[in-house]
C-alpha positions as CSV (number, residue, x, y, z in Angstrom):
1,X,-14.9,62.7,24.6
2,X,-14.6,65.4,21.8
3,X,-17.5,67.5,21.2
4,X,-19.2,68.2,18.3
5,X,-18.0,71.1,17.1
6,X,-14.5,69.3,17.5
7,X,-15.8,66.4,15.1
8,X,-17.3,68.3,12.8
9,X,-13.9,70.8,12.3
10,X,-12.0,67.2,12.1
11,X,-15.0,66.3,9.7
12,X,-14.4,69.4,7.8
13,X,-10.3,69.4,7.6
14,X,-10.3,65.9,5.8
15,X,-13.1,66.8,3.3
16,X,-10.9,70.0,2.4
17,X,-7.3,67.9,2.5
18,X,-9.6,65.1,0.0
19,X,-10.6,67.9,-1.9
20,X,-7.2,69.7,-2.7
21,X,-6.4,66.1,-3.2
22,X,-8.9,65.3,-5.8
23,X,-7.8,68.9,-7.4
24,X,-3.9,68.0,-7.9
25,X,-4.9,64.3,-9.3
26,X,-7.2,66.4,-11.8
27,X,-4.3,69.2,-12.5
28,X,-1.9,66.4,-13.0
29,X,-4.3,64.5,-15.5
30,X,-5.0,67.5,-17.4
31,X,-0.9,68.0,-17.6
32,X,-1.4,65.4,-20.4
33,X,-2.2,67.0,-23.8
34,X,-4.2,64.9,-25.2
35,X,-6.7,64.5,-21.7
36,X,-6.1,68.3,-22.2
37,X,-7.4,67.7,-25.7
38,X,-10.6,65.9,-24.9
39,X,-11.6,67.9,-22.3
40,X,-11.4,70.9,-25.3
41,X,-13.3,68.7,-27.4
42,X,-16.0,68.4,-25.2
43,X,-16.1,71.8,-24.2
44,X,-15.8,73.6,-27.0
45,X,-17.2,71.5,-29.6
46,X,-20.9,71.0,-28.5
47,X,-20.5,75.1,-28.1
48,X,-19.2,75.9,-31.3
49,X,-21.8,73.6,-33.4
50,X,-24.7,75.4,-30.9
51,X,-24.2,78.7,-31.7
52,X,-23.5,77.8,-35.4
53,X,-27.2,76.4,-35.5
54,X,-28.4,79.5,-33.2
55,X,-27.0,81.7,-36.2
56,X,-28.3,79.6,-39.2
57,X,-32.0,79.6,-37.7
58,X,-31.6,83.1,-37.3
59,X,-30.2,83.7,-40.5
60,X,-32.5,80.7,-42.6
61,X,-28.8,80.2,-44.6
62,X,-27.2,77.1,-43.1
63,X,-28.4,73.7,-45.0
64,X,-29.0,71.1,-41.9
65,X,-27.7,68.8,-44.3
66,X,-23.8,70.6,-43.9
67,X,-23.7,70.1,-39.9
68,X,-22.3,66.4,-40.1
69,X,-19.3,67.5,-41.8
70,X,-18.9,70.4,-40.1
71,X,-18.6,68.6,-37.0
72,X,-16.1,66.2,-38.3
73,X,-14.0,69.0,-39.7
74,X,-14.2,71.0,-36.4
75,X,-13.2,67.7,-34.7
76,X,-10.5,66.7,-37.0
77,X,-9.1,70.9,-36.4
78,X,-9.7,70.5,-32.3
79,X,-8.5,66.8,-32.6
80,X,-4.9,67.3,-34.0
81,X,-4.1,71.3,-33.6
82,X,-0.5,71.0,-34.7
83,X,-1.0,68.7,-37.9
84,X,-1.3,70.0,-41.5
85,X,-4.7,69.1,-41.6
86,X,-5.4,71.9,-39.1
87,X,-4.6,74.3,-41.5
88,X,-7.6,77.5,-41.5
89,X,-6.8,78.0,-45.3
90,X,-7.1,74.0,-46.2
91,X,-10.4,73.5,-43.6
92,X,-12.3,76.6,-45.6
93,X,-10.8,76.9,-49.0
94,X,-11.5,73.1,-49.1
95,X,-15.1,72.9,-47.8
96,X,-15.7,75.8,-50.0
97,X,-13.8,74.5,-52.8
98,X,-16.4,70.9,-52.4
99,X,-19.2,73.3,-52.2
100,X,-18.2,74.8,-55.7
101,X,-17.6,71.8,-56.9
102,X,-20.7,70.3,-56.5
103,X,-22.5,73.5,-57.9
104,X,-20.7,72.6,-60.9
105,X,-21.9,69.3,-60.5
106,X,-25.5,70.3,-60.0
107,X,-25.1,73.0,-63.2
108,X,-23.7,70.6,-65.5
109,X,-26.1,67.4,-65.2
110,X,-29.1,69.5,-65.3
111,X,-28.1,71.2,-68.7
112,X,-26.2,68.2,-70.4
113,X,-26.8,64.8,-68.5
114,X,-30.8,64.9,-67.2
115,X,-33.3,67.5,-67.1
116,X,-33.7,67.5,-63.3
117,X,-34.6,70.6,-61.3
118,X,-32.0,71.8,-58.7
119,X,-34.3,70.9,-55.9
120,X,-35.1,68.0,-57.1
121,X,-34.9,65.3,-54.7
122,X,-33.6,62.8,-57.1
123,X,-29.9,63.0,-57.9
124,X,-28.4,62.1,-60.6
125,X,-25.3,59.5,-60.4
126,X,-23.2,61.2,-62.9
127,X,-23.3,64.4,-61.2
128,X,-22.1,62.8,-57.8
129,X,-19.3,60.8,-59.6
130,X,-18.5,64.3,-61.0
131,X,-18.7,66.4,-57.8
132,X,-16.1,63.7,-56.4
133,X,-14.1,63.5,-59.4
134,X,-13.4,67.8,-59.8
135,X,-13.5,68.3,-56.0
136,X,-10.5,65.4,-55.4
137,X,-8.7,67.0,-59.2
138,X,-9.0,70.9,-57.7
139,X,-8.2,70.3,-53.7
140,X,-5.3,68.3,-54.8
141,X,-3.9,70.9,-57.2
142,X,-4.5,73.8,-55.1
143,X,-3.2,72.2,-51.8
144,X,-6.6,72.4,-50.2
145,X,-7.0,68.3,-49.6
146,X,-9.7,68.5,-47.1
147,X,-11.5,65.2,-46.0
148,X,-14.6,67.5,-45.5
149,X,-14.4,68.8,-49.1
150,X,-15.6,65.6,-50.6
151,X,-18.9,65.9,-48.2
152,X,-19.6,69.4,-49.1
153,X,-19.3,68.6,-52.4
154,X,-22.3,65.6,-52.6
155,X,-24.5,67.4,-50.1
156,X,-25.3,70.1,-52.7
157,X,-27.0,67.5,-54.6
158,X,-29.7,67.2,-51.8
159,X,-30.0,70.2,-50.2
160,X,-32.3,71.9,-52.4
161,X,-31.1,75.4,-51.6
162,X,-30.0,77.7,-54.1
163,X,-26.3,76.6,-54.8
164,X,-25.1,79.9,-54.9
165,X,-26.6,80.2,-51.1
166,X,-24.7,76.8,-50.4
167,X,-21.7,78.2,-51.6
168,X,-21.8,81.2,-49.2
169,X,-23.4,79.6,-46.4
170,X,-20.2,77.2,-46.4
171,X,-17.6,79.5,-46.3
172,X,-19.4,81.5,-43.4
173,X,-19.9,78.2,-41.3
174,X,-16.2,77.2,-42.1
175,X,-14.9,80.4,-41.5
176,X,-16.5,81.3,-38.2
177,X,-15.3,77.2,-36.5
178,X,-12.0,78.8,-37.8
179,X,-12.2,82.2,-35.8
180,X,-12.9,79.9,-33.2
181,X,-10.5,77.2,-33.6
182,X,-7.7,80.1,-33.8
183,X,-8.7,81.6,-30.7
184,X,-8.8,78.4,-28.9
185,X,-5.0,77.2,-30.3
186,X,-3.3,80.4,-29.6
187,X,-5.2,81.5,-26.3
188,X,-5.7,78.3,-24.5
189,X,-3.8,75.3,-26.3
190,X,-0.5,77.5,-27.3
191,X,-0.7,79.0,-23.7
192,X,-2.0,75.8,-22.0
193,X,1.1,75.9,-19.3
194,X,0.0,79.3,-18.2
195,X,-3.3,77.4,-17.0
196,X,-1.5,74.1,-15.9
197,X,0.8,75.5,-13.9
198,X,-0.6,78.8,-12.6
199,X,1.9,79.9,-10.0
200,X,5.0,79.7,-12.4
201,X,4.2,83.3,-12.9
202,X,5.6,84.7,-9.3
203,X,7.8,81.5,-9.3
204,X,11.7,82.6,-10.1
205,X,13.6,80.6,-7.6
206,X,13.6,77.0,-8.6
207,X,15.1,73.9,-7.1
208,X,15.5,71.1,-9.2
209,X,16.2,67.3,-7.3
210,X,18.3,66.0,-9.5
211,X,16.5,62.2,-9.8
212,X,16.5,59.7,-12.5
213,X,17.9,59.6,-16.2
214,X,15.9,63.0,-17.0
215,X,16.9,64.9,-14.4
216,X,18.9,67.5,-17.3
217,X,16.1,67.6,-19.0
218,X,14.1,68.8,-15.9
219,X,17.1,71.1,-15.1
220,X,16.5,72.7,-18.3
221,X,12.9,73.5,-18.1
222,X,13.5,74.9,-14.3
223,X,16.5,77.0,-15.5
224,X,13.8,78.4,-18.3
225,X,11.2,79.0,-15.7
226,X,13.5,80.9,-13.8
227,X,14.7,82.3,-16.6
228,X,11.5,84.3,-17.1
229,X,12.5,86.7,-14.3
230,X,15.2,89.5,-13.8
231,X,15.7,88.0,-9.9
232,X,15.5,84.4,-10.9
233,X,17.9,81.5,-9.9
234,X,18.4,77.8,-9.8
235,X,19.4,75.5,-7.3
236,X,20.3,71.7,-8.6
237,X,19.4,69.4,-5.4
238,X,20.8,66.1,-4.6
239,X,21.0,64.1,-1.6
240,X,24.0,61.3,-0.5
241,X,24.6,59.1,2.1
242,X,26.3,60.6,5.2
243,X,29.3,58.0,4.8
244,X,30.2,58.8,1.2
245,X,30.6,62.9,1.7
246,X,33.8,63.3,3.5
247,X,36.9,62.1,4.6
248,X,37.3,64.2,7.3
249,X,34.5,66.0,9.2
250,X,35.4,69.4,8.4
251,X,33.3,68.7,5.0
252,X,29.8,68.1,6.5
253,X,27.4,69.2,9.1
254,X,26.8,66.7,11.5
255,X,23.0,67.9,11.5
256,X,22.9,67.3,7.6
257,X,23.6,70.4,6.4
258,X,24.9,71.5,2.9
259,X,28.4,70.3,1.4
260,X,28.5,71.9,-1.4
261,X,26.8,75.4,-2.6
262,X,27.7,76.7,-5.7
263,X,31.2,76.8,-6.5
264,X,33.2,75.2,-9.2
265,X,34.7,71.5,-9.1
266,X,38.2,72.0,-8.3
267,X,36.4,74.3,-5.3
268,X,37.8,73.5,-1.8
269,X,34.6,71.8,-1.2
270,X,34.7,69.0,-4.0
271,X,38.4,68.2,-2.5
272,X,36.8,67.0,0.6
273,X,34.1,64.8,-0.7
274,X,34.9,61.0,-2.0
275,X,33.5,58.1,-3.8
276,X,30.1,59.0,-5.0
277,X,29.5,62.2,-3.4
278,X,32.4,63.3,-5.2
279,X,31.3,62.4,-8.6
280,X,27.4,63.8,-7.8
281,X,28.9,67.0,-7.1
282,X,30.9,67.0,-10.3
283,X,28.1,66.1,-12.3
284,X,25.9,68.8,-11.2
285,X,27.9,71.3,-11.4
286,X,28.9,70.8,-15.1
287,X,24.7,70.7,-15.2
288,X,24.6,73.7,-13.7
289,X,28.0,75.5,-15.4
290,X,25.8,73.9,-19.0
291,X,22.9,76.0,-17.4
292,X,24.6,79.1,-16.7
293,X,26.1,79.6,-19.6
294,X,22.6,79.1,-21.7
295,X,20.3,80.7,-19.6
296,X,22.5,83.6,-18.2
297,X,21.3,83.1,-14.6
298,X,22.5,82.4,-11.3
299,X,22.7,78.2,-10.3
300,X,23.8,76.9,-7.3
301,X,24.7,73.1,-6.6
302,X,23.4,71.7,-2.9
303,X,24.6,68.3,-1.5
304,X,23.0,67.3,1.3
305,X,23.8,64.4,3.5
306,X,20.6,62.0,4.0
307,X,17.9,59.6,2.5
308,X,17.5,60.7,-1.1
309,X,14.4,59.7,-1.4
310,X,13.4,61.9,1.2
311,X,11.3,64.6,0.0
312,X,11.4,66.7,3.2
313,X,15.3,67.2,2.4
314,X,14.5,68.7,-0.8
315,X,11.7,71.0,1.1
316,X,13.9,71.8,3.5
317,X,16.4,73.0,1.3
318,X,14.3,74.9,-1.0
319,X,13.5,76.9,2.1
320,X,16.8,77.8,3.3
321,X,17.9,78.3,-0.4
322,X,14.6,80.7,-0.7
323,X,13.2,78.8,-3.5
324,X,9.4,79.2,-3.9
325,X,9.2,76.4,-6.5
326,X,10.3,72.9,-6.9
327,X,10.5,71.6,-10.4
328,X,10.9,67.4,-10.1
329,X,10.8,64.9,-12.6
330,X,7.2,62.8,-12.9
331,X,7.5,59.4,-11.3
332,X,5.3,56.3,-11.3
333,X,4.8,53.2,-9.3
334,X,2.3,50.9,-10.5
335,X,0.3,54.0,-12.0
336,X,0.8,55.9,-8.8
337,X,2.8,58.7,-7.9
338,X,6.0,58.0,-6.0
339,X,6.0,59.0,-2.5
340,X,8.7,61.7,-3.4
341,X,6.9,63.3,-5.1
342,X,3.5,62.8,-3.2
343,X,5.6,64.6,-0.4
344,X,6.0,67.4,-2.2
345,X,2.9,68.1,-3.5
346,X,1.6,67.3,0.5
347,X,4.1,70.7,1.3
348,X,3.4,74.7,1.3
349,X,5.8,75.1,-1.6
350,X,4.3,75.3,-5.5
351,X,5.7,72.0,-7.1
352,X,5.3,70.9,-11.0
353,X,6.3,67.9,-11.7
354,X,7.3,67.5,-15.2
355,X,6.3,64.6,-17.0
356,X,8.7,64.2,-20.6
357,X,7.3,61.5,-22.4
């Protein structure tokens, strides 16, 4: 019977193999920008509004009234980081703009409408129809159309601060969600594939299995990965049935080895393949001559006789090619990963798959 200390290193292995597991499923949900979008949200937001409210208690500037559309705006900027919304000049100049806006307000009903102090807490309907009315006439003539704006803009009329203050206190509040938001879009969002996929970095050998109707499109990222180094290379993978290679057997190993590496398709090697090996080999290499040509790097094509969906084939020959990366289209079955691409992921070598939807 196997002793304890043998149980518990079995005990041990599986909870680490679950764990690395549980780690690629989370990688390759985060993959998705907008679950890498949320999980910014939630991270970033609750931090952001926290140290805004640390700062205003310290400082006895920040209105609590302004934090609900501050919020919004800094969700709306986190939300959608590529839209014109998420704009730094439109998010301040426009909540800033509101605040003004409703100073005016303020200023104008007290001297012409109703004799109501500033912090007063009654407010006076005219002057909220007329914070609306200039805020929507000035945002949309200046370009600073800001959902926020409009907010900023009534909340003056119950703050009871010193509108001036207001004024200020907005455009410090918008300005410093902005610093942030900046930081965050061109450090972490902008760069978010330096984080995904971490090992791309000493990565410059790639092998691409050439699988399914975006197989170019994979091509073309791996070729750009590689790219990204002086040494770098690509090798475009596919696999074919041992019958359809050859006529003869002076075109393939009988242990599965290569048929075709590198080379051009009027190569001695193409002339011995047939059938459907014959047109793979064709169409990879005018991939790979496509890739050449844009990329300036080396691109080998490999044929290999066998199961294509096989993943150890394609480990195999990323390891006799010296790749240190496969790059693999991202496929499904019934919300799972295919088992090609399970294999991989279960093997030493780094692996993205690329997901172009």
């Amino acid at each position: 019977m196997p002793s304890a200390r043998s149980r518990l290193a079995a005990i041990s292995g599986r909870l680490a193999q679950l764990g690395r597991r549980k780690l690629r499923s989370f990688r390759r949900w985060l993959e998705n920008t907008r679950n890498f979008i949320h999980l910014s949200l939630l991270l970033f937001i609750p931090l952001l509004i926290g140290g805004v409210t640390l700062l205003a208690d310290t400082l006895d500037l920040l209105p609590f009234l302004l934090f609900p559309p501050l919020v919004s705006g800094a969700y709306s900027l986190f939300r959608e980081p590529e839209s014109q919304y998420a704009s730094p000049r439109r998010f301040v100049g426009g909540m800033t703009l509101g605040a003004v806006c409703g100073w005016i307000a303020v200023t104008a009903s007290t001297r012409y409408l109703q004799q109501v102090p500033p912090d007063a807490l009654q407010i006076n309907p005219g002057a909220a129809a007329f914070a609306v009315l200039l805020t929507g006439l000035l945002t949309w003539g200046l370009d600073l159309e800001e959902p926020q704006a409009f907010s900023t803009a009534l909340l003056v009329l119950a703050t009871g601060a010193t509108q001036i203050v207001y004024v200020v206190s907005v455009f410090l509040s918008a300005s410093l969600v902005v610093v942030v938001f900046l930081i965050w879009r061109s450090e972490v969002y902008e760069q978010r594939a330096d984080y995904l996929y971490q090992t791309t970095h000493a990565d410059d050998q790639v092998l691409v299995p050439m699988r399914g109707d975006t197989a170019e499109t994979v091509a073309t990222f791996g070729a750009r990965l590689a790219a990204a180094h002086e040494t770098g290379k690509i090798v475009l993978f596919s696999a074919v049935e041992e019958a359809e290679t050859a006529v003869d057997d002076t075109a393939v190993d009988t242990d599965g080895g290569t048929v075709v590496r590198g080379g051009s398709p009027d190569d001695q090697h193409l002339t011995d393949l047939t059938g459907s090996a014959r047109e793979t080999a064709e169409t990879l290499e005018a991939t790979a001559d496509h890739l050449r040509e844009q990329f300036d790097i080396p691109c080998e094509v490999v044929i290999t006789t066998g199961n294509a969906d096989a993943a150890q084939l394609a480990v195999r020959t990323a390891t006799e090619t010296n790749c240190d990366l496969i790059v693999t289209p991202y496929r499904t079955t019934d919300t799972e990963l295919t088992p090609f691409v399970r294999s991989l992921f279960d093997s030493r070598l780094d692996v993205v798959a690329l997901r172009t939807d």
